[in-house]
C-alpha positions in Angstrom: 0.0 0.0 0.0 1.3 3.4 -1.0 1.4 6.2 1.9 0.0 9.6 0.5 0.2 13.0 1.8 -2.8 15.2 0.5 -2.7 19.2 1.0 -6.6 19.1 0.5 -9.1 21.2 0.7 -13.2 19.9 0.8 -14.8 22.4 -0.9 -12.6 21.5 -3.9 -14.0 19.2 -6.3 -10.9 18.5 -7.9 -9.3 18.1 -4.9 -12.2 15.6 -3.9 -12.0 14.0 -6.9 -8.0 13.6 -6.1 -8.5 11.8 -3.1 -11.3 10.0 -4.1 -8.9 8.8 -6.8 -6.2 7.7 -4.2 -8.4 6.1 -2.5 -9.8 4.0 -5.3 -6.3 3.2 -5.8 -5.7 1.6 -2.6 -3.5 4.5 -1.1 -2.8 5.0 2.9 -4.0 8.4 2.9 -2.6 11.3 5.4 -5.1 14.1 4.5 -4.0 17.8 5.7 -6.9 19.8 5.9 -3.8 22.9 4.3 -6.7 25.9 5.2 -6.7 24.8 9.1 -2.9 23.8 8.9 -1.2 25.3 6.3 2.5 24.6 6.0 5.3 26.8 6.9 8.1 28.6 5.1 10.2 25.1 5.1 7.1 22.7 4.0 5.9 24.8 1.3 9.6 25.1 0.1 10.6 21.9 0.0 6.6 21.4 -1.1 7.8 23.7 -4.5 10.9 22.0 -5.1 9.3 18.2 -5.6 6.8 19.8 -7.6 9.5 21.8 -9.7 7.7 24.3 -9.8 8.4 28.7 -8.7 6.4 30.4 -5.7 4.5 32.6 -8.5 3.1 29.3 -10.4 1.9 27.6 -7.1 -0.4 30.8 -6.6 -4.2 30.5 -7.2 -4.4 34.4 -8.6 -8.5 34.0 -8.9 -8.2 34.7 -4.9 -9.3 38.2 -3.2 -5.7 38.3 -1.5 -3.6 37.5 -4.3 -5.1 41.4 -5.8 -5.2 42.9 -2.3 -1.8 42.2 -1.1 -0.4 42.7 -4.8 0.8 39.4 -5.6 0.9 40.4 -9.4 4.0 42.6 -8.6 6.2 40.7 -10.5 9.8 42.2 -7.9 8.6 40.2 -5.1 11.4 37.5 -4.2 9.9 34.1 -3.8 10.4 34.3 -0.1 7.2 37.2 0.2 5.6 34.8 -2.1 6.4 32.0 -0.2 5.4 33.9 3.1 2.5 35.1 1.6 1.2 31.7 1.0 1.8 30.6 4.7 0.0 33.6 6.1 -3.0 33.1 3.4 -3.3 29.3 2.3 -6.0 30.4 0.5 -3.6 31.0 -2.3 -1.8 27.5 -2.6 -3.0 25.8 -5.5 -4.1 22.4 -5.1 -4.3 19.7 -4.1 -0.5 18.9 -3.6 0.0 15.1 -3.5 3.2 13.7 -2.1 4.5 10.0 -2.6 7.9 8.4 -2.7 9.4 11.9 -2.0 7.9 13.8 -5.1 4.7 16.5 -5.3 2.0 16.5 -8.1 -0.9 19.1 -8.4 -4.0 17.0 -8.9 -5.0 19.0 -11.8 -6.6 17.4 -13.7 -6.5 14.5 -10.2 -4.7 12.2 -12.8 -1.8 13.6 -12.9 -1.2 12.3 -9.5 -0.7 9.2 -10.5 2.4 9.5 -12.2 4.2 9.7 -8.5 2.4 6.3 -6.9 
């Protein structure tokens, strides 16, 4: 049995369908509820660098905060993204999924599968 980690969020059907998916699969799954206990500064970090992925493409820009703290500003350093993201997990993407020490965003949820 394969031991998942799932930065999920409820009211997200695709990140529903995601775990749903898992658990079809037969995957042992450790589900973070990421709004109630986001990650910190070192999570999310090492969270971006098994996706392969920057601070700016992990950002969910539809969000009120990513406009009212001006996330657009294109000279912020990928640590106030970073931060940003910590203080407001509203703005993570997701869900992340985690397995065999790589990430995958479960959008569509099938691309997850590709780290079981």
């Amino acid at each position: 049995m394969t031991h998942v980690r799932i930065y999920h969020n409820n009211r997200c059907s695709k990140s529903r369908a995601t775990l749903a998916l898992l658990q079809e699969r037969g995957c042992d799954c450790e589900v973070i509820n990421y709004l109630e206990t986001p990650p910190s500064m070192d999570e999310l970090t090492e969270l971006l660098d098994q996706l392969g992925i920057t601070p700016r493409e992990l950002l969910r820009k539809s969000e009120p905060e990513y406009a009212e703290l001006g996330l657009d500003d294109p000279t912020l350093s990928d640590s106030a993204l970073i931060a940003a993201m910590t203080v407001h997990p509203r703005l993570i993407e997701r869900p992340i999924v985690v397995a065999h020490g790589k990430a995958a965003l479960g959008r569509p949820p099938e691309a997850v599968l590709g780290i079981l």
